[in-house]
N, C-alpha and C positions, 0 to 999 in steps of 0.2 A: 825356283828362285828363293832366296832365302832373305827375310824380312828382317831388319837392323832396328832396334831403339836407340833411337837417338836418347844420350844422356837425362835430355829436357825432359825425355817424354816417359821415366821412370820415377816410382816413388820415392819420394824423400818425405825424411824423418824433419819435423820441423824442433827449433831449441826447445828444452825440457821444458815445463813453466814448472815452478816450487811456489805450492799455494801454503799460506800460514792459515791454521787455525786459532780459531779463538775459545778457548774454553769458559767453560762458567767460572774456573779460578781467574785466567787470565782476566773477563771482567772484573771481579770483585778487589783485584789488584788495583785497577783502574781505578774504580768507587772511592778506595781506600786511601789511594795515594794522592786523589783529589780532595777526600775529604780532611788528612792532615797536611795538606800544603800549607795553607791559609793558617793555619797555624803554625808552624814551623814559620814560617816569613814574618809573621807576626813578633816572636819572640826574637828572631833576628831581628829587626826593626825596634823593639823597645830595649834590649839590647845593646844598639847601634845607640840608638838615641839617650839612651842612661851614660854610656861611655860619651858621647859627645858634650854632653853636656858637662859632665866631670871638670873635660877637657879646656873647655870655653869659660864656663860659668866661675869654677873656683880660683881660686890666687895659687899663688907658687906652694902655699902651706898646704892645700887641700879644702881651705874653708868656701862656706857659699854665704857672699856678705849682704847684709840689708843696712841700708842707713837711713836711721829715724832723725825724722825732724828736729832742731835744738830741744832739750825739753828744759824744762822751765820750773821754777816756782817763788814765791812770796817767802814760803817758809823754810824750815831747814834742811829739809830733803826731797827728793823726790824717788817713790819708792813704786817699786811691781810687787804684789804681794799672792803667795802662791802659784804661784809660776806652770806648775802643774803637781797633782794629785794622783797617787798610788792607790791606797786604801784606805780606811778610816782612823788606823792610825799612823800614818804617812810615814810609816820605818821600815818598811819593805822593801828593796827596788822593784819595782815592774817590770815583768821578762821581755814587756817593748824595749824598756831602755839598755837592757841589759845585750836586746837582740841587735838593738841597731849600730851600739856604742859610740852613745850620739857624745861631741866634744864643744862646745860653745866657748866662742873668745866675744871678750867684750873691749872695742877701745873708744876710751872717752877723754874728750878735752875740756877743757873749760873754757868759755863762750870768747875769754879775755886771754891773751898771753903769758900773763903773770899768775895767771888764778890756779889755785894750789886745790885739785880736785881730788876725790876719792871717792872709789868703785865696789862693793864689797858685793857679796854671795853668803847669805845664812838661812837658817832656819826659819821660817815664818812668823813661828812664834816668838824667837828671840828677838826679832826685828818690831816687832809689834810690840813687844814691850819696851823694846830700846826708846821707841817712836812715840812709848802712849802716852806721855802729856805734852808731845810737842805737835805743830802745825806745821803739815806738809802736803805733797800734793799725790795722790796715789794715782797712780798711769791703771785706767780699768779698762781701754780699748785703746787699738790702731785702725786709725783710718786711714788707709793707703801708707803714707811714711807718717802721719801726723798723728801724737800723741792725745787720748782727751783723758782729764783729769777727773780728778772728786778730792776735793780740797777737804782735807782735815785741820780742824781749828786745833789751836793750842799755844802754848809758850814760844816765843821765838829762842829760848834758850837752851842748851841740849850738850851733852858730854863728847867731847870730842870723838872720832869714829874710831879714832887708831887705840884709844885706853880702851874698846871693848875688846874682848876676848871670843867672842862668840862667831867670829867671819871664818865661815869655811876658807875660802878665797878674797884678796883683796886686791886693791893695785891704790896708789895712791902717788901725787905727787905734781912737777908743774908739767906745761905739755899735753902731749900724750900719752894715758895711761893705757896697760895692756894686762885685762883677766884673761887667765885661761881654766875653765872647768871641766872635768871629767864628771857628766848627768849623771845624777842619782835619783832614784826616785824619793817623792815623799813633797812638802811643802816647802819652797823656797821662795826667797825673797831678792829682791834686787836691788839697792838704793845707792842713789849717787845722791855726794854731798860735796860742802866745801870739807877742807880736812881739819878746821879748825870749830865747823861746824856751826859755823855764824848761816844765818838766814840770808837768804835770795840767792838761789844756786840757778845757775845756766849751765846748760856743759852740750858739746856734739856725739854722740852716741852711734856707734858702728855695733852693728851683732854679728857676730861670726857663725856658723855650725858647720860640724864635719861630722860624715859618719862613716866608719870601717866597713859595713856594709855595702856603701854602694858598690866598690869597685866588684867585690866576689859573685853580685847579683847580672852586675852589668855582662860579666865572661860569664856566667853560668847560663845566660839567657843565650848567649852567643851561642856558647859550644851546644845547647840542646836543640835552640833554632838551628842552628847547621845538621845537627846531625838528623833533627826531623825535616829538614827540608831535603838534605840529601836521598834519607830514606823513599820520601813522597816520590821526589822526580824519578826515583831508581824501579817504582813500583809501578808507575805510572810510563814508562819505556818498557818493563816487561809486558806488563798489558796489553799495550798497545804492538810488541811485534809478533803476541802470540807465538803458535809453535810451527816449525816446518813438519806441512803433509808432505805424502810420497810424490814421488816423482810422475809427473803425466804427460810421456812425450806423444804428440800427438802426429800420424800420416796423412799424408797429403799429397794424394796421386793428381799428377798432373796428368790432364785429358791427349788421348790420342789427338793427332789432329786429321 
């Protein structure tokens, strides 16, 4: 008699399995790609948030505005003195200013409708001595938007602002007036007056700044955060699929019965 196997009761090959390894590169991909994620996301995000701010923060011009408290004084002007400092002899520009290419506008009104105001921008020294025998009021700190003073005594009498010669920048008139400055380094000064230079000046005070920097820093942060973030997630999926081992199909004899 001759004995038959049933199909059931023959070996079968069971599906291949394909095992990945993982090598000591594959790890250190891993390591690597975790240890610059956080960075790369990072610089995406300050990035994001430099641009967003841009976005929100400045006006149609570009500028990011602060508006200081009315400022005030008894006497003929009221003045900032030294604004900021380069070197010891303040004729240098400083390669901050030069890096940032910072732009300051100033718009100022006077306190009253009618009142005929003026804004200038000079040298520190030349303002000092415009100022030195008159009484005014020198702005030495901001407290939040609020101006405080250090009252300098002197004459209430003083040469009109528009007969000096010495104002880098000026603006003058009724209204609202509008400075615009290109920062240079060195000692500068700020003073608002009336334009005819009578004593007890009032006026509203907006400061502008812009600077040409931000936008190139905001997309340079973008495109290096993306391409280290890219990089990371890309090193960190190698890592993790390892490589294909050989193939290992396994037999699996089914028992007689």
């Amino acid at each position: 008699m001759t004995n038959t196997l049933d199909s059931s009761q023959c070996p079968t090959e069971a599906p291949v399995e394909i095992r990945r390894r993982h090598s000591a590169g594959h790890i250190v991909a891993i390591v690597i790609g975790c240890l610059t994620l956080l960075p790369g996301l990072g610089l995406l995000t300050g990035g994001g948030a430099i641009a967003f701010a841009q976005a929100v923060a400045t006006d149609s011009d570009g500028y990011f505005n602060f508006t200081i408290d009315r400022v005030e004084s008894n006497g003929v002007a009221v003045a900032t003195t030294d604004l900021w400092l380069d070197d010891v002899e303040g004729d240098a520009a400083p390669w901050v200013l030069d890096w940032i290419d910072l732009d300051l506008r100033l718009r100022v009104e006077g306190a009253a409708s009618t009142d005929d105001v003026f804004v200038g921008i000079a040298r520190t020294a030349d303002v000092e001595s415009y100022l030195a025998d008159a009484a005014y009021s020198r702005v030495i700190e901001l407290d939040e938007h609020t101006p405080r003073y250090r009252p300098i005594d002197g004459t209430l009498s003083i040469a009109p602002p528009l007969d000096q010669d010495f104002w880098t920048a000026s603006a003058s008139g009724t209204g609202e007036q509008e400075l615009e400055w290109d920062a240079r380094g060195g000692r500068w000064s700020v003073v608002v007056m009336n334009v005819d230079g009578s004593p007890v000046v009032a006026a509203d005070v907006q400061v502008g700044a812009r600077s040409g920097i931000v936008t190139p820093i905001a997309i340079t942060l973008l495109v290096f955060g993306g391409i280290g973030t890219g990089i990371s997630i890309m090193l960190i999926i190698i890592g993790a699929r390892g490589r294909r081992g050989p193939a290992e199909p396994t037999t699996i004899k089914n028992p007689l019965p």
